[in-house]
C-alpha positions in Angstrom: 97.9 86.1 75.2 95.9 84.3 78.0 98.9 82.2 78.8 101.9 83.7 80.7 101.9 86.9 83.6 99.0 88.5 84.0 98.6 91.1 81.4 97.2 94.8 81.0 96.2 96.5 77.9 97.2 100.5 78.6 95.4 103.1 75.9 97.6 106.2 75.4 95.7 109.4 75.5 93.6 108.8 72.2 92.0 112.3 72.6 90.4 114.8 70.5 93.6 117.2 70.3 96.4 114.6 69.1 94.2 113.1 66.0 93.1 114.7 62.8 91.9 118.5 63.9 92.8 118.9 67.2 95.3 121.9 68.5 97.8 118.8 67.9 96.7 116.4 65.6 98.8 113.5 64.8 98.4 111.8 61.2 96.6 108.4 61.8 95.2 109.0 65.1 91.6 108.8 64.2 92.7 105.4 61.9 94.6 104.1 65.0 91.4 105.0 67.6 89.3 102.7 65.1 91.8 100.1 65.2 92.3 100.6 68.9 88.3 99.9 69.5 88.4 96.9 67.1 91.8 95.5 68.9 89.7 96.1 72.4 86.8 94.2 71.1 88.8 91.1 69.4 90.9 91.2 72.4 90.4 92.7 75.3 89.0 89.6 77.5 92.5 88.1 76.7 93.6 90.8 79.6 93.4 91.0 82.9 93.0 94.9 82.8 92.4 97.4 80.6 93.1 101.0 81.1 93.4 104.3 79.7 95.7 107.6 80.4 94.6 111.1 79.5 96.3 114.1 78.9 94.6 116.4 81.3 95.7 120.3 81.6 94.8 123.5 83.5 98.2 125.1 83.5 101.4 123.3 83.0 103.7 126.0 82.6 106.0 126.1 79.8 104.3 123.2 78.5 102.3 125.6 76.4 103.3 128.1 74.2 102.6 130.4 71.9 105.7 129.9 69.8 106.0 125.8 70.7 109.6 123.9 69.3 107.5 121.1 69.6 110.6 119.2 71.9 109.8 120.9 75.2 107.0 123.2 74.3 103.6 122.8 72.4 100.2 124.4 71.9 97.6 124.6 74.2 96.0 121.3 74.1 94.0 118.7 75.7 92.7 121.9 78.3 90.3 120.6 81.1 86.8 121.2 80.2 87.2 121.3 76.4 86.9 119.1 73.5 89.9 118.8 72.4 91.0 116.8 75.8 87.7 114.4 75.4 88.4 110.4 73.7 88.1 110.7 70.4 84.9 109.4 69.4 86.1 106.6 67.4 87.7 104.9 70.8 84.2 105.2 72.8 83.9 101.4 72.0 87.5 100.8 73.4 86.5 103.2 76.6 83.7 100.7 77.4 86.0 98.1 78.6 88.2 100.3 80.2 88.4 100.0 84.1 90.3 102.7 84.8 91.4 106.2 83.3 94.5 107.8 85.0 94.5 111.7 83.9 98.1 113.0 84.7 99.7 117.1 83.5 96.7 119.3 85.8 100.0 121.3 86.4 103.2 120.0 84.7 104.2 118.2 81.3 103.7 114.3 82.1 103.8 112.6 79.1 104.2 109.5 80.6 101.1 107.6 82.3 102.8 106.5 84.9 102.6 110.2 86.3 98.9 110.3 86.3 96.4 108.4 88.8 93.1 107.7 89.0 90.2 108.2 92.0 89.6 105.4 93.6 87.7 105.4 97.2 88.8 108.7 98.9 92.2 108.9 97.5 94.4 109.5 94.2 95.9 106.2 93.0 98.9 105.9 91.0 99.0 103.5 87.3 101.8 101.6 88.8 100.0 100.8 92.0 96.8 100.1 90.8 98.4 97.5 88.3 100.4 96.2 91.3 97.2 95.9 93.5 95.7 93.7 90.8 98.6 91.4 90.6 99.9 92.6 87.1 103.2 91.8 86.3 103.0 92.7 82.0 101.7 95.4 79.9 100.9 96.0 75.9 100.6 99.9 75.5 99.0 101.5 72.5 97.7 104.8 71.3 99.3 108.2 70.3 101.9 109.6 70.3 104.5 106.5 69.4 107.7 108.9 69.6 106.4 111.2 73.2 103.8 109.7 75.9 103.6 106.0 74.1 107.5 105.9 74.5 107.3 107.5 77.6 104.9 105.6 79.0 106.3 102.1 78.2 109.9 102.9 79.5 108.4 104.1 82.6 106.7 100.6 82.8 110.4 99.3 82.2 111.6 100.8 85.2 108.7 100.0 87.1 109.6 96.4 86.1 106.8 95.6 84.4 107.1 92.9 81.2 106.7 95.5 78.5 105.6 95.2 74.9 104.5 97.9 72.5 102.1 97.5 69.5 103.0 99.8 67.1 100.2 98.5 64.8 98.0 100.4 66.9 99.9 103.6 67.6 101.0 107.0 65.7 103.7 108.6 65.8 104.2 112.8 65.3 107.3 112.1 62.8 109.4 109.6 61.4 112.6 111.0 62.7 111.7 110.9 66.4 109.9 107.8 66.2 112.5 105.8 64.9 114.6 107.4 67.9 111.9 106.6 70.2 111.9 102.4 69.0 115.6 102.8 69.4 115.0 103.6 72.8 112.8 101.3 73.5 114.3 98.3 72.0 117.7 99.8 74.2 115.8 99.3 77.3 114.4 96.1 76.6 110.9 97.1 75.4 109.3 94.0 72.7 108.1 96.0 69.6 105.6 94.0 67.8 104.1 95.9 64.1 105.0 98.9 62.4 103.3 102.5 63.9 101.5 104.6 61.4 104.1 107.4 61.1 103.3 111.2 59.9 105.6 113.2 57.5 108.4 114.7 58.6 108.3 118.1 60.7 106.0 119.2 63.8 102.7 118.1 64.3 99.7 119.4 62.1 
């Protein structure tokens, strides 16, 4: 992994509200913030960045509803200033080696974390930027949810041209229907997809 373009390890809003018990729990996302923490560990020297996104809402709109279809609406989650939008505790050990955490949705959906950004002296810096600043020309992107910000994070790194690979082994994914769509997209757009996500049953998330 050392050899090759620089390379950044991006961590895909492991929070509180998409694993097990949160307003939007996903099935395997407190197995897959473990294994996320043990991957950073094992591997995270091997990159020349590691970073984080964060789902991060005060009021995005029709984001949130009270009657979600869980395509373009959802429960409230991952609200600034409660639990449900802290790490989930079993990534803290990942979060240590983390340079950078870009928080993106204050007012909108962005599921991808390519729309968030991240302070950085007196002004709001953008994921792709920062990566460009610091010469990266590849990413690996992990975390929850495989088939929404994880897919829509790593075509957004496409397009931003960066070398793109996905490690499903350490993501999880809402169903197996739209994750299987998501891979399709990815694979279409010239994504590598290295492992198998850990995929929940079939309907909206619990």
């Amino acid at each position: 992994m050392a050899k090759g373009a620089p390379r950044a390890l991006i961590l895909v809003d492991v929070q509180n509200d998409f694993c097990e018990g949160g307003s939007m729990g996903v099935t395997g996302g407190a197995s897959v913030a473990t294994a996320i923490s043990k991957y950073v560990v094992a591997h995270g020297p091997d990159y020349a960045a590691v970073v984080a996104t964060a789902d991060w809402h005060e009021d995005p709109g029709a984001h949130w509803s009270d009657s979600p279809d869980f395509v373009d609406s959802w429960p409230v989650h991952c609200r600034i200033g409660t639990d449900g939008a802290l790490f989930h505790p079993h990534a803290e050990t990942a979060l240590e080696h983390v340079e950078a955490i870009f928080r993106k949705g204050v007012h909108e959906a962005a599921y991808s974390g390519f729309e968030g950004s991240t302070p950085e002296s007196d002004k709001q810096v953008a994921l792709a930027d920062w990566l460009r600043d610091r010469a990266i020309e590849a990413v690996d992107v992990v975390g929850i949810a495989t088939d929404h910000c994880v897919r829509a994070t790593a075509l957004d790194a496409i397009d931003e041209g960066f070398q793109t690979r996905v490690l499903l082994d350490l993501t999880a994914g809402v169903a197996a229907a739209t994750t299987e769509k998501a891979l399709a997209q990815l694979r279409d757009a010239g994504a590598e997809l290295v492992g198998s996500p850990v995929l929940a049953p079939a309907g909206p998330p619990t």
